[in-house]
MIVEXSE-897609 format. One record per residue (C-alpha): x negated, y, z negated. Coordinates in steps of 0.02 Angstrom, whole numbers, padded with zeros to 5 digits, always signed. Each point is the difference from the previous one (the first is absolute). Example, Ala and Ser with C-alpha at 12.3 -4.5 7.8 and 13.67 -1.06 7.14 Angstrom:
BEGIN
-00615-00225-00390 -00069+00172+00033 
end
This chain:
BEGIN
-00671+03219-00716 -00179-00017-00007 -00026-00178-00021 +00122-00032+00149 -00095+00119+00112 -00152-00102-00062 +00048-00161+00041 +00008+00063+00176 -00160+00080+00010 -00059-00152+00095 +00117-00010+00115 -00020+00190+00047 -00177-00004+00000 +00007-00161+00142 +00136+00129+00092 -00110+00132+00001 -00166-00083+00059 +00115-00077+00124 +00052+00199+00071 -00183+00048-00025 -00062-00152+00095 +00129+00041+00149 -00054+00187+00015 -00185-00056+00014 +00001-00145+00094 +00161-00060+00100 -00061-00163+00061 -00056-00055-00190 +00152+00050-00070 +00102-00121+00111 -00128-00141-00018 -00001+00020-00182 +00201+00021-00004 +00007-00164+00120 -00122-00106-00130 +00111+00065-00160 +00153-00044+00086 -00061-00182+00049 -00023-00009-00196 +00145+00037-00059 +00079-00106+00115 -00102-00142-00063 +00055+00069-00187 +00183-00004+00036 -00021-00186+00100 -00084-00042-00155 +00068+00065-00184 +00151-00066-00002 -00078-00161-00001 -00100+00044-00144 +00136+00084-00107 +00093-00167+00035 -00141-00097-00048 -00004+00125-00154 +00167-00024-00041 -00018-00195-00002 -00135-00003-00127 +00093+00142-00096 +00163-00112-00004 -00037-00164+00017 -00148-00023-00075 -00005-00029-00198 -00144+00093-00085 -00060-00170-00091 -00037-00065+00204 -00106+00146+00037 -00090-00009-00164 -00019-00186-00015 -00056-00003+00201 -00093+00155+00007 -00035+00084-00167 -00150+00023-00092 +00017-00193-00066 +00035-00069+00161 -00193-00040+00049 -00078-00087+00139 +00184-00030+00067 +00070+00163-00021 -00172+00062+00097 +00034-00121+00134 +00159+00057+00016 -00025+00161+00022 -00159-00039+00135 +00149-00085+00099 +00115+00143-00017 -00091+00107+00096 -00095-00096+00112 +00171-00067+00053 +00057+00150+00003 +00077+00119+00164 -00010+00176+00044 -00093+00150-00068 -00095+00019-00136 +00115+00136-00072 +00165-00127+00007 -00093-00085-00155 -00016+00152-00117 +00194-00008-00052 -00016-00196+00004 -00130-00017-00120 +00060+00156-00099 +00183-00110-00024 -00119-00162-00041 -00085+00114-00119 +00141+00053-00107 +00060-00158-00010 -00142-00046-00081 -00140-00063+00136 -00169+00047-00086 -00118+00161+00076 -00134-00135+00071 +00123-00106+00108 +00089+00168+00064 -00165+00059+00069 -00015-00180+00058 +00149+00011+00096 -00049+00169+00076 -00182-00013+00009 +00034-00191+00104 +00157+00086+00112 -00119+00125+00053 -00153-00102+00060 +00015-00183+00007 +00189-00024+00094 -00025-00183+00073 +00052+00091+00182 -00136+00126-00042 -00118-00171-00048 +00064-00100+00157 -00071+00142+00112 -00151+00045-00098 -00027-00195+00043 +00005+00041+00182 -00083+00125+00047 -00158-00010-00148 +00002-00171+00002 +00063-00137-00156 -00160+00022-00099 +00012+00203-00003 +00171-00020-00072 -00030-00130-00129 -00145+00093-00064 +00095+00147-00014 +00145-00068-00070 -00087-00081-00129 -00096+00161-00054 +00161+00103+00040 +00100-00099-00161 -00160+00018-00101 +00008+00164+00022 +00173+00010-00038 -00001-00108-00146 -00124+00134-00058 +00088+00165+00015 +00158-00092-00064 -00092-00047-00153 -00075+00181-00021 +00201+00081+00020 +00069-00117-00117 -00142+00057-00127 +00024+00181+00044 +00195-00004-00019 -00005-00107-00150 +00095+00087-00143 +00080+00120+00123 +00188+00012+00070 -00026+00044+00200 +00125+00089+00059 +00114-00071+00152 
end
């Protein structure tokens, strides 16, 4: 009984700031229950998109593919790869989490999953196309170029980290 009232503990906690927040301040309740229900909207628009994306690499794709592409002996072209997955990518940042978890069990290595995140979350080609507009080509570049250093870098770094350990997804 205990564990199941912990697993809500969250949820009651949210409900109960939520009651707290409309007793002190009306007006901020309703803006902040307006902005959470825009984003669940945006969830429900979203997942099951994802858990059919999920369900294509569970299913269709063959372990040996994600290993071979995107393992830990793919190199340069499983890095590449993995830059184009999320820079091609669309929506939210938190739509890739169960995406790279699935490429992850199938065998993609730690350094291209934070690839994949680490690119979906700052270097989208729409996010690049506007960055290009409005701070001008050279800006971008520049920052592009330093942006995949960077991530090259903290990729490296996980992969050492998580070396001889099973993460759990």
């Amino acid at each position: 009984m205990k564990k199941k009232m912990k697993k809500f503990l969250p949820i009651v906690v949210v409900a109960a700031l939520y009651i707290l927040l409309a007793i002190i301040s009306f007006d901020t309740f309703k803006l902040a229950s307006h902005e959470a229900g825009y984003y669940l909207k945006e969830m429900l628009e979203i997942m099951p998109i994802v858990f059919g994306l999920i369900v294509l690499i569970e299913v269709w794709l063959p372990r040996k593919v994600i290993e071979k592409h995107m393992g830990s002996h793919s190199g340069i072209s499983g890095i590449v790869l993995a830059f184009l997955m999320g820079m091609l990518s669309a929506g939210p940042i938190y739509a890739a989490f169960p995406i790279t978890g699935a490429l992850y069990k199938k065998g993609a290595s730690i350094k291209n999953v934070v690839i994949i995140l680490s690119s979906w979350a700052v270097i989208k080609v729409p996010m690049l196309v506007n960055e290009a507009k409005f701070l001008g080509i050279k800006f971008m570049a520049i920052r592009w170029l330093l942006t995949i250093v960077v991530i090259l870098i903290i990729a490296t770094f996980m992969e050492i980290l998580a070396k001889d350990k099973k993460l759990i997804v």
